[in-house]
C-alpha positions in Angstrom: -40.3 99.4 104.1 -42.7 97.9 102.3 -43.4 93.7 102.8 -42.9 92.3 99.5 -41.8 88.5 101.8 -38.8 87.0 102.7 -35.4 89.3 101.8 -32.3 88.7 103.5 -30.2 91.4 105.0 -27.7 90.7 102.2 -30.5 91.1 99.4 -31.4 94.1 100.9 -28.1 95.6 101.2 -27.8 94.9 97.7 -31.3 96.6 96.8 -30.6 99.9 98.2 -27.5 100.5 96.1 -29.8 100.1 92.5 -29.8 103.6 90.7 -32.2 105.4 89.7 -31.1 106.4 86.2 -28.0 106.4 84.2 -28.6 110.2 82.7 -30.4 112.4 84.7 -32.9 114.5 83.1 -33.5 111.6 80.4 -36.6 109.4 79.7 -34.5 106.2 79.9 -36.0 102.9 79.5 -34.4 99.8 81.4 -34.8 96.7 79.0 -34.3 92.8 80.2 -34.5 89.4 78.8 -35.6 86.3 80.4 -35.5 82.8 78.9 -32.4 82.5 76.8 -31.5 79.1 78.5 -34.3 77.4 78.0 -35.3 74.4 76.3 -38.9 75.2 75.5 -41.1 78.3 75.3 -40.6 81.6 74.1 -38.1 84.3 75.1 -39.7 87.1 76.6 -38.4 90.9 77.0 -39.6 93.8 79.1 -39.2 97.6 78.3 -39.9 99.9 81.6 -39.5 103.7 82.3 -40.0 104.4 85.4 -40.8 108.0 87.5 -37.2 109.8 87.8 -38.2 109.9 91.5 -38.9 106.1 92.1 -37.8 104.1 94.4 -38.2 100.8 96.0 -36.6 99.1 98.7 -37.0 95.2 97.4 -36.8 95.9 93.6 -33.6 93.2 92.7 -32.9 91.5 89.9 -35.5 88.9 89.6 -32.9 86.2 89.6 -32.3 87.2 93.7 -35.9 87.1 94.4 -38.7 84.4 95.4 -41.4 83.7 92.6 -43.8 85.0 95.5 -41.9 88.5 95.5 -41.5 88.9 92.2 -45.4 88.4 91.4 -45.9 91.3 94.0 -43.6 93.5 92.6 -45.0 93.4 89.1 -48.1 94.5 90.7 -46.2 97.4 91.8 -43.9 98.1 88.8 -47.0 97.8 86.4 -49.0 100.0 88.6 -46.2 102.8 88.7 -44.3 102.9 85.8 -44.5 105.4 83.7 -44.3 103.1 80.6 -43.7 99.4 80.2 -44.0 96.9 77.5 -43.8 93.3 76.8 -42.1 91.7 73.6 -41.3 88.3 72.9 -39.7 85.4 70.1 -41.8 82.0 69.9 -39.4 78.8 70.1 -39.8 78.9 66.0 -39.0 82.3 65.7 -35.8 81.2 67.7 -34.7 78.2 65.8 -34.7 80.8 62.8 -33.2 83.2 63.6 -30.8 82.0 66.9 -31.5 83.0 70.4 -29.2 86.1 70.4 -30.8 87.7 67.4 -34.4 86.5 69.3 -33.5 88.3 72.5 -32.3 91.9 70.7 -35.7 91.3 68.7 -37.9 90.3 71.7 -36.5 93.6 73.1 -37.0 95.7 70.4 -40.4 94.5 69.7 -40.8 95.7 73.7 -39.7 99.3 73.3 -41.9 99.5 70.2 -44.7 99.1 72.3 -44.4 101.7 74.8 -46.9 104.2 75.2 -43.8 106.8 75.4 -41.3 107.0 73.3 -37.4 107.1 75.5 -34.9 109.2 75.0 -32.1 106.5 76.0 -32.0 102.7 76.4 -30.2 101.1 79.8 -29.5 97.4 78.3 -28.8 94.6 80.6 -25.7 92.3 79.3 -22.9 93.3 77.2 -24.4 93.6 73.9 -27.2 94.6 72.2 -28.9 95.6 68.8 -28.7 99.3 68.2 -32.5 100.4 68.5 -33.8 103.1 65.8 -32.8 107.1 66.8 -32.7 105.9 70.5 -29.1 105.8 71.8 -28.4 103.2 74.6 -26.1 101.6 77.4 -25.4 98.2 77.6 -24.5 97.9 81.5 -23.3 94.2 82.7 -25.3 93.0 85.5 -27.8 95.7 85.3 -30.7 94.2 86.5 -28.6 94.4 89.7 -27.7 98.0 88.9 -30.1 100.2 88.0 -34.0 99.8 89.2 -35.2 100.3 85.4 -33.0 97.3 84.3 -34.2 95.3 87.7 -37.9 96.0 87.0 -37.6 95.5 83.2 -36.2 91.8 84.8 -39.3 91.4 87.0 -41.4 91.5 84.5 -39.9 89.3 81.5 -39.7 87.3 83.9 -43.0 86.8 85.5 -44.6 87.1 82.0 -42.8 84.6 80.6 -43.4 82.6 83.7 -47.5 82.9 83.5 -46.5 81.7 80.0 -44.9 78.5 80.7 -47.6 77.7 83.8 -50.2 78.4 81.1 -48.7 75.5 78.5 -47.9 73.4 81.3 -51.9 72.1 81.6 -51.4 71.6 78.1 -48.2 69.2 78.1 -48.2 68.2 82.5 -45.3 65.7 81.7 -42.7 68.1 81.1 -42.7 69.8 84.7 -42.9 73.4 83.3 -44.9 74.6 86.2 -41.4 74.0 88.4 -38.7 74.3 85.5 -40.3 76.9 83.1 -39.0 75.1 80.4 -35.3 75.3 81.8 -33.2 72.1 81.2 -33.8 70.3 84.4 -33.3 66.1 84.5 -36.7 66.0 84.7 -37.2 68.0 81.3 -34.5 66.3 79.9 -36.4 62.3 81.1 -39.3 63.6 80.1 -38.3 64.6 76.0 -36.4 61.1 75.9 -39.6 59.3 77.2 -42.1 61.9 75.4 -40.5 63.5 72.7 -41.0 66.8 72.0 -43.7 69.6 72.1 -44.7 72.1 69.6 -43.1 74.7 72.1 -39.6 73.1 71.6 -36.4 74.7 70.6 -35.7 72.4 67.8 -32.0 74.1 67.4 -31.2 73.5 70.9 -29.3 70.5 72.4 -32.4 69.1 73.9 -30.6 65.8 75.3 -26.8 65.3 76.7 -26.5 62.6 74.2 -28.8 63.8 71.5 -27.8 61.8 68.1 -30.0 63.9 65.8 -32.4 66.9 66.1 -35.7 66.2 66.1 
């Protein structure tokens, strides 16, 4: 087993029931979100296809795995996927056209950049944007499911994490490189004290008590 850091024998239990495809003999294409929640920043998506063969003993979803984990196995996904992809929403693009509409779009814009085209789309969640002449699956808790779903999570994720670190020298006050834009108190001090940054969600409640939007 490979060392990808600290995984409890629960975790791993959990790991080596993920699935390798939904279809066999299909190109599928596990696709993930990360970011919905939060009060700043972008949403990010994630399109992967992996080998039909592939498999990896850590590979979770990211939400049961350290930040030092997950940066190794987007190393490893990147390096052996057969196709992956990154697609995203900006906080304006969001206030526009509501976060739901932002994640189906962040994911679309994903599987529009992959360098092959899939046959069938495993969506994590319950719903989902039908995606031009690809048919698709939308599997609850995938990214705990299936490995295409979990990697697709890994790296949404870590992207949008890089992200958030990278705006974080630009606004420190905010704590993004601990919160990543999630509403912590210390976000929440920091807007009443601050105000707001041109990476805020306008149409979110950005205070308990807000009294107007911003």
């Amino acid at each position: 087993m490979k060392d990808f850091g600290n995984v409890s024998k629960k975790q791993y239990k959990q790991v080596i029931m993920l699935k390798q495809y939904y279809l066999e003999g299909q190109i599928e294409a596990g696709c993930d979100e990360a970011g919905r929640g939060c009060l700043a920043g972008p949403v990010y998506a994630a399109a992967v296809i992996l080998p039909p063969d592939y498999k990896n003993e850590i590979l979770n979803d990211s939400k049961q795995l350290s930040s030092k984990t997950r940066e190794q196995l987007r190393i490893e996904i990147e390096k052996n996927a057969i196709a992956w992809a990154i697609g995203f929403c900006t906080n304006e693009e969001i206030d526009k056209i509501n976060i739901l509409n932002a994640s189906y779009l962040s994911m679309h814009r994903a599987i529009e950049k992959l360098k092959q085209k899939p046959e069938f789309l495993l969506i994590d969640g319950n719903r989902f944007r039908p995606y031009p002449e690809i048919k698709h699956k939308c599997i609850v808790k995938g990214d705990a499911t299936y490995l295409s779903i979990a990697a697709a999570s890994i790296l949404a994720k870590t992207h949008r994490d890089q992200f958030m670190l990278n705006v974080h020298e630009e606004f420190p006050n905010y704590d993004w490189n601990k919160n990543m834009g999630y509403p912590t108190k210390k976000h929440r001090q920091a807007i009443l004290e601050f105000g707001i940054t041109k990476y805020h969600r306008k149409s979110y409640k950005l205070l308990d008590k807000q009294l107007k939007l911003f």
